[in-house]
C-alpha positions in Angstrom: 101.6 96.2 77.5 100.4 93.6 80.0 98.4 94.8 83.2 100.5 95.6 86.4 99.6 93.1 89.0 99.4 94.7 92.4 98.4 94.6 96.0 97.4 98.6 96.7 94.1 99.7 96.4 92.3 102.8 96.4 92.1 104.6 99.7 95.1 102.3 101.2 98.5 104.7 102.8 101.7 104.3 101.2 104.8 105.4 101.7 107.0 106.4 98.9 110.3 104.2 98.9 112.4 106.0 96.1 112.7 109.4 94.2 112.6 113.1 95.2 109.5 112.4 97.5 111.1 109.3 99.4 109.8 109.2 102.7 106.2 110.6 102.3 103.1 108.8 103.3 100.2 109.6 101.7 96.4 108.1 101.0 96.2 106.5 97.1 93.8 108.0 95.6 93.7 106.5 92.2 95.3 103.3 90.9 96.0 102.7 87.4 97.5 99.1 87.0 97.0 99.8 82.9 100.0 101.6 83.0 101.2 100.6 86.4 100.9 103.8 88.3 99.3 105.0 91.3 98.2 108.9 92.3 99.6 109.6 96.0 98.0 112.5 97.5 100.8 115.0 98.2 103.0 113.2 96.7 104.3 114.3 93.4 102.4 117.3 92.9 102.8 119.4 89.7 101.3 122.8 88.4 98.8 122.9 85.9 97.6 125.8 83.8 94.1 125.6 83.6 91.6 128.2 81.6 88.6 129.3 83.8 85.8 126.8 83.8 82.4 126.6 85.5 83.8 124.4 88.3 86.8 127.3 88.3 85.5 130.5 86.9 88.6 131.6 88.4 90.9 129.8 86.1 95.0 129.9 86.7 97.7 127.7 88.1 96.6 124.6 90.1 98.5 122.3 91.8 97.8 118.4 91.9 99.1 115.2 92.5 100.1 113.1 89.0 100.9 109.2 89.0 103.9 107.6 90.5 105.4 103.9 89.3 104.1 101.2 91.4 107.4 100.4 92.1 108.0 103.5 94.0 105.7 102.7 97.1 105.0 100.3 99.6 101.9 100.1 101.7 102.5 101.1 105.1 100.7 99.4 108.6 99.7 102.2 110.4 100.2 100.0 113.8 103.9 99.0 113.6 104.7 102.5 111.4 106.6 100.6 109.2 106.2 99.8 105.3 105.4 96.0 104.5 104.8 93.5 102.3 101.0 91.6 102.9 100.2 87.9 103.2 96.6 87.2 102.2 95.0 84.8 104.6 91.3 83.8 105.5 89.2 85.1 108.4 85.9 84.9 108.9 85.3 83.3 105.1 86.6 86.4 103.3 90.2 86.6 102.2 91.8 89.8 103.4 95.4 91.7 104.0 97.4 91.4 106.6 100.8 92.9 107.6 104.0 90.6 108.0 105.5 92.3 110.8 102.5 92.7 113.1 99.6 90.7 111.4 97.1 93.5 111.7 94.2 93.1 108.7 94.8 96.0 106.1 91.6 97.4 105.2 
């Protein structure tokens, strides 16, 4: 399986685009272009059963977010509060993100 070719990073808001959580912004907390899939957080969150550890003496159900497709989100411009696609351009010597409907430079 090839590695999934993508313009989200870690710590970048998305909004999912399809699914049961459609419409859900949320900060990626992990990318994993291995298996082209990114963790949202609150977005698909599923229980775990966990034994008691010493992080968790407690032990019991936990709830956390597990991976998405890639295909199922966009990055979303927190100025125009819309999802977008990105054109890379130069500024300042360094190549960086910008948004197609406003031009504001994604972090």
């Amino acid at each position: 399986m090839a590695i999934a070719k993508t313009n989200i990073k870690k710590d970048d808001t998305v909004m999912v685009i399809t699914g049961k959580d459609a419409g859900k912004t949320g900060k990626v907390l992990q990318v994993l272009p291995a298996s082209g899939r990114v963790v949202v957080e609150g977005v698909n969150v599923v229980k775990r059963h966990t034994k008691p550890t010493q992080k968790n003496p407690q032990g019991g159900i936990m709830e956390k977010p597990a991976a998405i497709d890639l295909s199922n989100v966009m990055l979303y411009c927190g100025k125009c509060n819309k999802v977008t696609r990105i054109s890379k351009t130069i500024v300042d010597g360094k190549r960086v993100r910008r948004c197609k409907h406003c031009g504001e430079i994604l972090k």
